[in-house]
N, C-alpha and C positions, 0 to 999 in steps of 0.2 A: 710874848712872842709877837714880832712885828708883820703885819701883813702888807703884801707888794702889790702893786695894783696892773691889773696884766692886760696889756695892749691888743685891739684886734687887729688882724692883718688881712689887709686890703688890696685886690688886685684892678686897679683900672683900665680901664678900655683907651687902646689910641686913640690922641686924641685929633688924628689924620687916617683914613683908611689906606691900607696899598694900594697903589695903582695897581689896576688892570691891564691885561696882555688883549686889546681888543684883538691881535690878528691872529691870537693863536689858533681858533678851531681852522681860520682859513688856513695858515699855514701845515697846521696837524692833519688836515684832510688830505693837502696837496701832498704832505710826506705819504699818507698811507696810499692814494690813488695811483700815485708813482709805482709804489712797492705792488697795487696790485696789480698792474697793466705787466711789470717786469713779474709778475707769479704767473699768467698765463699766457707769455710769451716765454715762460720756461726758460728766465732767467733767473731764479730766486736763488743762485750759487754766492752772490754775493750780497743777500739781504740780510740784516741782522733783525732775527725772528723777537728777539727782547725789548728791543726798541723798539720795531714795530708793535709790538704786546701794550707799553706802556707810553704810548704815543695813544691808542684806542682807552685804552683805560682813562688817562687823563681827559680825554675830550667826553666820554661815559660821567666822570667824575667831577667834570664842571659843566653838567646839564647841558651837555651839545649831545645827547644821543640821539634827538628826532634828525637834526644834521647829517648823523655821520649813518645811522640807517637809510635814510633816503637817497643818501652820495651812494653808498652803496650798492642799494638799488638798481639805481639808475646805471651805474659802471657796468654793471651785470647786465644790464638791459643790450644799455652798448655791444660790448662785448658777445651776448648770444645771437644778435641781428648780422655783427660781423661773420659768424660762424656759418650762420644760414648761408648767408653769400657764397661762401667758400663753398658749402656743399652742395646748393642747386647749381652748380659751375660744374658739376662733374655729370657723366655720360651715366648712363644705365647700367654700364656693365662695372664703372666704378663707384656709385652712389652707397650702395651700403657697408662697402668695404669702408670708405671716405667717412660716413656717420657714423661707423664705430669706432674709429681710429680718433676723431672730435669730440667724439663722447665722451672718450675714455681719457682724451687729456684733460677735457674742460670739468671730467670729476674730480680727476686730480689736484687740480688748480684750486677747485672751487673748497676741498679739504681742508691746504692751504691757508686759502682767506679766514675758513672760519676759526683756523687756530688762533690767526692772532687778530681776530675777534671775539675771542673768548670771553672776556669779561663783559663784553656786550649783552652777548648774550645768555649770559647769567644772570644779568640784575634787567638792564633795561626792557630786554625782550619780555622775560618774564612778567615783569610788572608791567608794562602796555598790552602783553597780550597777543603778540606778533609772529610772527612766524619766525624761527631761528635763521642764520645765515646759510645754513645748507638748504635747509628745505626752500628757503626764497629761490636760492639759484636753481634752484630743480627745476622748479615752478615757471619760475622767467625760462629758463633753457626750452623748456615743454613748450610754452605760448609762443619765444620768439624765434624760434629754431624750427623744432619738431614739428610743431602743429602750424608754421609759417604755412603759405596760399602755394609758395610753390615745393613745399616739401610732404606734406603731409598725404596730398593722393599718392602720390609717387612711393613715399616708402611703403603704404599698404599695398599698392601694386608690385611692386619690386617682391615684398614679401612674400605674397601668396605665389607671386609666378614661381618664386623658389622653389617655395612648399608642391606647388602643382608639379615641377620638373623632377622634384626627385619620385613622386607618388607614381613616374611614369617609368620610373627606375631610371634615370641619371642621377651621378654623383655628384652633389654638394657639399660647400663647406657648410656644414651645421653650426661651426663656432659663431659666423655672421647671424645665423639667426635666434642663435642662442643670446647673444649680448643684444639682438636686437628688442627680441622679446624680454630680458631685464631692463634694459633700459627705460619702457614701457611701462613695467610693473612697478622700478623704483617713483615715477613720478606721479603713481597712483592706482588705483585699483579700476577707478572709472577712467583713464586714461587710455589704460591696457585693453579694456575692455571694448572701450567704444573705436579706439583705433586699429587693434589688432585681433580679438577674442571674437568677438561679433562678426566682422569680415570673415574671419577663419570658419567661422561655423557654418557661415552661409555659401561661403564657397566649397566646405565640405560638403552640405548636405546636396550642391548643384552636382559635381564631381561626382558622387555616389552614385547617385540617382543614376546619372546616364552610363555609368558603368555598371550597376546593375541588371539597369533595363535591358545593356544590352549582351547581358552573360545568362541571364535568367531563361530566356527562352533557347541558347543554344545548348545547354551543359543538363545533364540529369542535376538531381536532388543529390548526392556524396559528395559530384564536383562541385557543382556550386558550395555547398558548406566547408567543403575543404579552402575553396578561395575567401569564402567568407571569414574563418578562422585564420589564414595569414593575413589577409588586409588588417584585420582587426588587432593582431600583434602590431604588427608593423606599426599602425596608427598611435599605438599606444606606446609602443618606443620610442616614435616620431615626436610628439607630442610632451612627453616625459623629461627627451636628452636635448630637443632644439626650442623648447615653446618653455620651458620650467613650469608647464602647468600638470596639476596632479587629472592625471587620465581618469581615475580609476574614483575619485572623489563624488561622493553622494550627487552634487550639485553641479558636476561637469555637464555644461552643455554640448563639449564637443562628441562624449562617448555616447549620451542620448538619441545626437542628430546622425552618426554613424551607424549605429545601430540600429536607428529606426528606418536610415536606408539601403542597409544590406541586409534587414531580417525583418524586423516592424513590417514593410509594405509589401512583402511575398511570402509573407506565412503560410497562407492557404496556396498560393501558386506550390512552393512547394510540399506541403502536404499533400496536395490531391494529383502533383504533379504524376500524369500517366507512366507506368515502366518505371519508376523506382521515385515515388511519392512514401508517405509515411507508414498506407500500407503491406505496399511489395517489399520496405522492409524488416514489416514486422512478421511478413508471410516468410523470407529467408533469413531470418533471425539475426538479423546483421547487426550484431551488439555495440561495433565502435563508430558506424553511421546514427546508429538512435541516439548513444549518447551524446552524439556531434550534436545532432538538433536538439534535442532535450535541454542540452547545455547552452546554445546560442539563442533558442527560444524563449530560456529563462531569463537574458537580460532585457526582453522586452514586455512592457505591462499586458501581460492576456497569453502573453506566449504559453506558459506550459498550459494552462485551462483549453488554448487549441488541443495539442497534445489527447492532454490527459481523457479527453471529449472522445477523440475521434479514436483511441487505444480501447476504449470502455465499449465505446459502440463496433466494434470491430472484432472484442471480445465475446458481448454478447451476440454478436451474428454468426460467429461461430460456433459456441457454445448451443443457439439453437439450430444449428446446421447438425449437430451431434445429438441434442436430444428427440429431435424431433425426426432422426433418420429410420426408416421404418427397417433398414440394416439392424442398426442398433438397438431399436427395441427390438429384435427379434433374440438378441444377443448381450443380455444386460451385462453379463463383464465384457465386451467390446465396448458399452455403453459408460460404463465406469471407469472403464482402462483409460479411454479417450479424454474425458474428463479430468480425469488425473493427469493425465501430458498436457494437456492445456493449462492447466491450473501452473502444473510446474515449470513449464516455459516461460509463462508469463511472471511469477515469480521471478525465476531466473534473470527477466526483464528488467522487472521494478528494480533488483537488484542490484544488477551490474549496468544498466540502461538509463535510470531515471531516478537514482539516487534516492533511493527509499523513500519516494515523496508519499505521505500519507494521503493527501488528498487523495492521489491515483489509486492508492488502497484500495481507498476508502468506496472510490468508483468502480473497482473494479469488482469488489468484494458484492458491491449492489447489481453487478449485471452478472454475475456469479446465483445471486440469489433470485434474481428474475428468470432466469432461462432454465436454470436447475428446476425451479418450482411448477415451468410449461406441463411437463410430463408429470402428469400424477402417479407414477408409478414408478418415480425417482425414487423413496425412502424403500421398498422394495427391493430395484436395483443393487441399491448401497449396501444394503442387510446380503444378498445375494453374494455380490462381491464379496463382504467379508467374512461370510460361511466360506465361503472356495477358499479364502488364504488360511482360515483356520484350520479346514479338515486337510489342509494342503493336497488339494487337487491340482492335475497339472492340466494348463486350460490351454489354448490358442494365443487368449488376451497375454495371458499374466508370463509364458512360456514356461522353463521348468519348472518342475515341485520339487530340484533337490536345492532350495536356499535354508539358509540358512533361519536358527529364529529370529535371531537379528536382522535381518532382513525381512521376514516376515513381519515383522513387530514396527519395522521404518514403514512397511508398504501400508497396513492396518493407521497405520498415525497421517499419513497421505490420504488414506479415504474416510477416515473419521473427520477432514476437513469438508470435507465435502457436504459431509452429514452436518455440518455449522450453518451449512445456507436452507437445510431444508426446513422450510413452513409449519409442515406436518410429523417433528417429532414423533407422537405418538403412533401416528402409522409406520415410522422405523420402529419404535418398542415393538407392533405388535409380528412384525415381520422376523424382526430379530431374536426375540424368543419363540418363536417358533422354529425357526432356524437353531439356535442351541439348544431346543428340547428334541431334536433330529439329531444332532451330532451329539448330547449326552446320553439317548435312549439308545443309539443304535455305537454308541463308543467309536465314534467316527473326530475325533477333536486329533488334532495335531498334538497339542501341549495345554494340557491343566493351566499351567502358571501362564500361557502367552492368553488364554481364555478369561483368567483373572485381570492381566491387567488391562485386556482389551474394557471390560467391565469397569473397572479403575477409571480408564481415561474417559468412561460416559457416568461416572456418578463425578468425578473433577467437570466434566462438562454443563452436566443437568441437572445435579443435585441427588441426593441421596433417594426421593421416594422412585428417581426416573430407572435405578439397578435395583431396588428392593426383592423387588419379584426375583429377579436372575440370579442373586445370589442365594435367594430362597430354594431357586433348583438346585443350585449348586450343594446346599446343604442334607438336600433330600435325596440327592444321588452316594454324599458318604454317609448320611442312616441307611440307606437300603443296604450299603454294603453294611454296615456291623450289621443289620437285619436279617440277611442271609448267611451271613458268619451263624447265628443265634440259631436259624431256622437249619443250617447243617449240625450242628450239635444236637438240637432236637429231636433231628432224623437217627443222629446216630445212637439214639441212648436206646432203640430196639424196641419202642413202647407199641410195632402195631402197624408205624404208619410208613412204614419203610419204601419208596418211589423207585419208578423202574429208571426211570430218567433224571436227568442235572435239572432242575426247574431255578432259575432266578428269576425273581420277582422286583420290580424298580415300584415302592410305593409313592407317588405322586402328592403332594397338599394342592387340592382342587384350586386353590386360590393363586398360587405362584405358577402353574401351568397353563398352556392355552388349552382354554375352551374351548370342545368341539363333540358332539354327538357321539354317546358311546354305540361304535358300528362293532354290532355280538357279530359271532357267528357258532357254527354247531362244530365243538371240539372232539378229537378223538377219545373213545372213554379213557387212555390212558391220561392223557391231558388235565381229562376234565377231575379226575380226582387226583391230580395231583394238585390242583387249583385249590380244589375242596380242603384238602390238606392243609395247604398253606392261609386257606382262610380261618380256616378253626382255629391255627396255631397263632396268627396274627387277634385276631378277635380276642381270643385270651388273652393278652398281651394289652390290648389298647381297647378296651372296654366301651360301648357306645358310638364307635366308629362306624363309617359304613364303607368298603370297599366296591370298584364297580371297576370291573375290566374291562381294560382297554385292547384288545385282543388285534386291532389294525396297526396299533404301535410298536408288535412283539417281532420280536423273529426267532429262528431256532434254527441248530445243526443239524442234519440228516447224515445217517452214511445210506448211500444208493450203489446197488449193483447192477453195474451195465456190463461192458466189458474187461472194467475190473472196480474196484470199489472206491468210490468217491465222498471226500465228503464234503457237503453242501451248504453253504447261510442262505437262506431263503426268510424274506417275511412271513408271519406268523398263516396269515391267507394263503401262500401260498404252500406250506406245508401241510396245510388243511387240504387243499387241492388231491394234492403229489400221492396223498396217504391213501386218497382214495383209490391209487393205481396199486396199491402195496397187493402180494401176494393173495392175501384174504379180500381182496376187492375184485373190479373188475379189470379189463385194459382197452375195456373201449366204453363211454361214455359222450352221452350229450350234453348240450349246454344245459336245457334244464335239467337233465339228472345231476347235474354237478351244483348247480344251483339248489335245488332239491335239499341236494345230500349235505352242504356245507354254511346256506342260509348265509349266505355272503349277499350285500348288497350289489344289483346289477351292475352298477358302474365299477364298483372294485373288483367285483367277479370278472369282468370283460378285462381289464387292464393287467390282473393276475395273470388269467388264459392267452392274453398277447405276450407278458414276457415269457409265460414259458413256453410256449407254441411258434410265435412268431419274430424271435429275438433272437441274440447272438447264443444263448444257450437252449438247444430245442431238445427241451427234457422229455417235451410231448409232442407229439403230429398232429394236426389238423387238416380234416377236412371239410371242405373245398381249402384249397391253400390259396392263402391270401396277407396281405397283412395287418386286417382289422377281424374282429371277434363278432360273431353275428349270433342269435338266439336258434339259429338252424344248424350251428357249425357241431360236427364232432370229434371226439379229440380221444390219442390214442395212445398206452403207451410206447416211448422212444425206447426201445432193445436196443439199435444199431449209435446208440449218443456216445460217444467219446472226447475224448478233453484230455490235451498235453498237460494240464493240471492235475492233482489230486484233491488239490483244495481248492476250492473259488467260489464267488458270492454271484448270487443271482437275486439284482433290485425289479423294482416295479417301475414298471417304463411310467414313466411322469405323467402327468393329464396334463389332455389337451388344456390350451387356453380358455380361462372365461371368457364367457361368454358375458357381451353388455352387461344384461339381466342380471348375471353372478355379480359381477362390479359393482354394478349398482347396490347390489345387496348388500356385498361387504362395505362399503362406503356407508348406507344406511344402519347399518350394524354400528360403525366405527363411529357415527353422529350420535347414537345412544348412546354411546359408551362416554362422550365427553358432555353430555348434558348433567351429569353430577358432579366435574370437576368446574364447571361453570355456575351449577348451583352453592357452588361450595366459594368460589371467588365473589362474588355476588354476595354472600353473607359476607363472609371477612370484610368486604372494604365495608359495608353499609356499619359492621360494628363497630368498625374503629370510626366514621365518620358520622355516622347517627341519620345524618338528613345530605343529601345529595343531590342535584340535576342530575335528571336522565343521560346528557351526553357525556359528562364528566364521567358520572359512573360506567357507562359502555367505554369510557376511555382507559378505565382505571382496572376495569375487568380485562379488559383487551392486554394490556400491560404486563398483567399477570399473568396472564396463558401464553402469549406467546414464546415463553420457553419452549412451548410443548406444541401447541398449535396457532393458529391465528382464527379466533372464533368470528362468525359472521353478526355483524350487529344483530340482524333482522333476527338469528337465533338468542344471542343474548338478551333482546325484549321482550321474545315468547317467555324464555326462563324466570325473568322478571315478573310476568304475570301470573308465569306458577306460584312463584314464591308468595306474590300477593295472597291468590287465591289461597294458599296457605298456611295463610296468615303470619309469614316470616317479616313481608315488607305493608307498607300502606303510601297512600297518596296522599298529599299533604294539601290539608285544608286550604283552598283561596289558589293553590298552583298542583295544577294535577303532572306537570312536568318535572316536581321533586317528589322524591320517595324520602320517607321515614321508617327509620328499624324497629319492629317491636321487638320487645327483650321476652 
């Protein structure tokens, strides 16, 4: 097989170059400088855009592109200095009309160019690094037009006079200054800025200023805010639909410099402004002027904290206007009523006024708790108040008793607020069970279940040990009854001990009831064995107990015949009294023989003898008549008493007020009684911490009681050094300023 031997193929180079077209770039240039001088004389109907395209191309594509950019340039150059001309030729009343109308051709034009510069600026630009054909002509237009010596004051003058003429309420074309202000923007952002943006702000905030100054002292506080809130539109729609700048933008300086001069620099003018400043209308509760300010306030730094300041201290001057009214304390549900409409107005404020700004709460809620806390006999007050809506009494304060429980139950949940700002919790606990050891002894409660849940809403409040006790009574009032269920059965089985009288007996657990001195007195014998009775039976019963009567807490039914037969609830003292007048007695007696005879304590003895001698029901007569109870006085029975009732109750007229002395005591009282819940805080932290500074620990104890109270350091340091001495805590070697737990 033969093999052929295979030739390579070879391509040579001419061996003559082509001639060169030395005149082409010049002639290529002078074709496209033609075509652009007929593009912005708004001839370009007979230009052929393809030629022109690949007439650029080719001078791009034979390395003439620094040529044909700079030609370009330069024509532009030309070309916007011409324009200039044309426009400072015009009058003032045609200057901006004339600069939009030359704008808006020479964008046009300049779009034009750049099409059929296109491949220019594809390859060359890019690769130099240049600025494209549009943006060059911007650039040039801005430097030799716009920002020329004799255009550039003049359109910022021209502009803002616009802007000033309409702000005066004349109508303008906005469209002028709408295209003025893009024009502006498109050829930069510092352009816009420093020729138009910055002038505009400064001329706003001069303009304001003196339109303020001089609206401010003629117009109350509503009108001014009412013109403040239109300017304030207006400027933002102004601003919006002629300037294409965002108003409402984090970083607007125009809204800042506005605002700061029709609200920023008369805040306090108008809050303190006399006859309807921030407080006349918070005195006539003018909900849609507070919201005005509240709302225009808030767009300036500080604004609502003026507010929310001068609401709190206005609150609190109230509030001590109310507790401190010597009215008021004469009258604690007027004292609480009051309190509670103020609480609820201002609510109602925050509300609908001030947009639930917590901060203002939060200030409010603290001068709520300062002024509350002035009167020490706040937590009192409030237990007072919610005895009267429980046993539903119909007061002055509260008006009628026929609401409803629902009602009752909204009004209780309104004054348990109240009960949040006070201090001294446990002076409410000790007030308030005594108050429902009143209404459950003497069956004085409205409603069992509204009793519960008032209870409910103070163990949700305070924790389970704060209702322990209350519902302790609660539980002792339904053993007594199955109790006397047991003790009626008892009677009835004929063993002996059979009672001439209905005898109910409420057994108490000393611990869940308040403490207070059992005040005896000398019972009728029928009474007294009936007592006896019931103690045997109970004793049987519960083995080791010890029972101790409470004979001032009791009351009982009488029937009495006057002029026809009545029958009577009296407290237990004063059936004691009454019985002494009975047929087998006398009908005229003295103070000490009543005393004598009944061994009633003077002061309850004297207070008995006033309600029924000197009161709405005068079961008895006294002599000398008068209406205080004297140790001379004597007292007689009433033959001529009558009463359009049959039935009705006769209480014991109240005791007078404590005296200092008494205050002081129960105060003193009420300071023992929390030096074991402090000795008790006082261990817990030290166990769980071991070793502690003294201020920490007084902070950590502090912490934990005031749920209930606010204990005094100087007390909690005594307690500390009980504990010492007791060897609970010790001082810690080398720093006697921390303490250590011993286990």
């Amino acid at each position: 097989m033969s093999q052929q031997k295979k030739s390579a193929f070879v391509i040579h180079a001419f061996k003559t170059q082509p001639p060169k077209d030395a005149d082409m770039p010049k002639r290529s240039w002078e074709k496209l400088e033609g075509a652009i001088i007929q593009i912005f004389n708004e001839n370009a109907g007979e230009l052929s855009f393809e030629e022109l395209y690949r007439t650029g191309y080719n001078m791009v594509l034979h390395k003439h592109g620094d040529m044909l950019y700079n030609n370009v340039d330069a024509t532009l150059k030309r070309r916007s200095m011409e324009l200039c001309e044309r426009v400072e030729k015009n009058t003032d009343e045609t200057f901006l009309s004339s600069l939009k109308k030359i704008w808006t051709e020479y964008k046009r034009s300049l779009q034009m160019v750049q099409d059929i510069l296109m491949y220019m600026d594809r390859t060359y630009v890019k690769q130099n690094q240049k600025k494209p054909v549009y943006d060059m002509g911007l650039g040039i237009f801005c430097q030799h037009c716009v920002r020329a010596a004799g255009v550039k004051d003049r359109l910022r003058r021209l502009t803002l006079e616009l802007i000033r003429r309409e702000r005066d309420g004349e109508k303008i074309e906005r469209d002028i200054l709408r295209s003025i202000s893009q024009m502006l923007q498109e050829m930069g952002k510092s352009v816009f800025h420093e020729d138009l943006e910055k002038p505009f702000i400064e001329s706003s905030q001069q303009y304001y200023m003196v339109q303020s100054e001089s609206l401010i002292t003629g117009s109350s506080t509503p009108e001014y805010l009412r013109y403040v809130e239109a300017k304030l539109l207006e400027e933002s729609e102004r601003v919006s639909s002629c300037l294409s700048i965002d108003y409402n933008a984090g970083d607007s300086g125009i809204k800042q410099t506005v605002e700061n001069e029709l609200i920023g620099r008369h805040m306090m003018s108008l809050v303190e402004k006399e006859g309807s400043g921030l407080i006349r209308l918070l005195e006539d509760f003018r909900i849609q002027e507070l919201k005005s300010m509240f709302d225009l306030f808030s767009r300036v730094q500080g604004g609502t904290d003026i507010i929310e300041g001068k609401v709190a201290d206005h609150v609190g001057q109230k509030g001590r206007e109310i507790v401190m009214s010597l009215e008021n304390q004469a009258d604690p549900l007027q004292f609480v009523h009051q309190l509670l409409e103020l609480k609820e107005n201002y609510d109602r404020m925050v509300r609908e006024a001030f947009r639930k700004e917590k901060s203002l709460i939060n200030k409010l809620h603290k001068a709520f708790e300062v002024f509350i806390n002035l009167n020490s006999r706040s937590p009192e007050y409030i237990s007072l108040a919610m005895d009267t809506h429980l046993r539903g009494t119909k007061t002055k304060s509260s008006g009628p008793s026929n609401i409803s429980e629902e009602q009752t139950e909204g009004v209780l949940e309104r004054t348990l607020q109240l009960f949040r700002f006070l201090q001294e919790k446990d002076m409410f606990e000790k007030y308030f069970k005594q108050h429902l050891a009143k209404r459950l002894l003497g069956d004085r409660s409205q409603s069992e279940d509204l009793e519960r849940k008032v209870i409910q809403m103070l163990k949700t409040e305070c924790g389970y040990q704060f209702t322990a006790k209350l519902e302790g009574m609660f539980k002792d009032m339904h053993t007594s009854a199955d109790l006397h269920q047991s003790f009626s059965r008892h009677l009835s089985q004929g063993d002996g001990n059979s009672l001439s009288l209905d005898l109910q007996v409420k057994v108490l657990t000393t611990g869940f009831w308040p403490t207070q001195p059992a005040q005896q007195c000398r019972l009728p014998p029928e009474i007294d064995h009936a007592c006896m009775v019931f103690q045997r039976f109970y004793l049987a019963q519960h083995n080791g107990r010890q029972l101790t009567w409470q004979t001032n807490m009791g009351n009982a039914d009488l029937k009495a015949k006057y002029d026809k037969t009545y029958q009577i609830n009296v407290p237990t003292f004063h059936m004691v009294v009454l019985l002494l007048f009975s047929p087998e007695g006398s009908n005229q007696l003295s103070f000490k023989e009543i005393e004598a005879g009944t061994n009633i304590p003077k002061a309850d003895l004297q207070r008995t003898l006033q309600s029924l001698a000197c009161a709405h029901h005068k079961l008895l007569v006294k002599e000398p008549k008068s209406k205080n109870v004297s140790e001379d006085d004597v007292f007689f029975y009433n033959s001529k008493f009558t009463n359009r009732l049959i039935k009705f109750k006769v209480s014991t007229i109240a005791a007078s007020k404590e005296s200092n002395e008494e205050v002081q005591a129960s105060r003193n009282k009420m300071n023992e009684d929390r030096n074991p819940q402090i000795d008790a805080a006082i261990v817990r932290v030290m166990k769980a911490r071991r070793v502690m500074e003294h201020n920490l620990l007084v902070a950590e104890v502090t912490k934990q009681l005031q749920s209930r109270f606010n204990p005094n350091p100087v007390i909690i340091k005594k307690r500390i050094e009980g504990l010492i001495e007791r060897d609970f805590l010790q001082r810690q070697r080398g720093d006697i300023k921390k303490y250590e737990y011993l286990a």
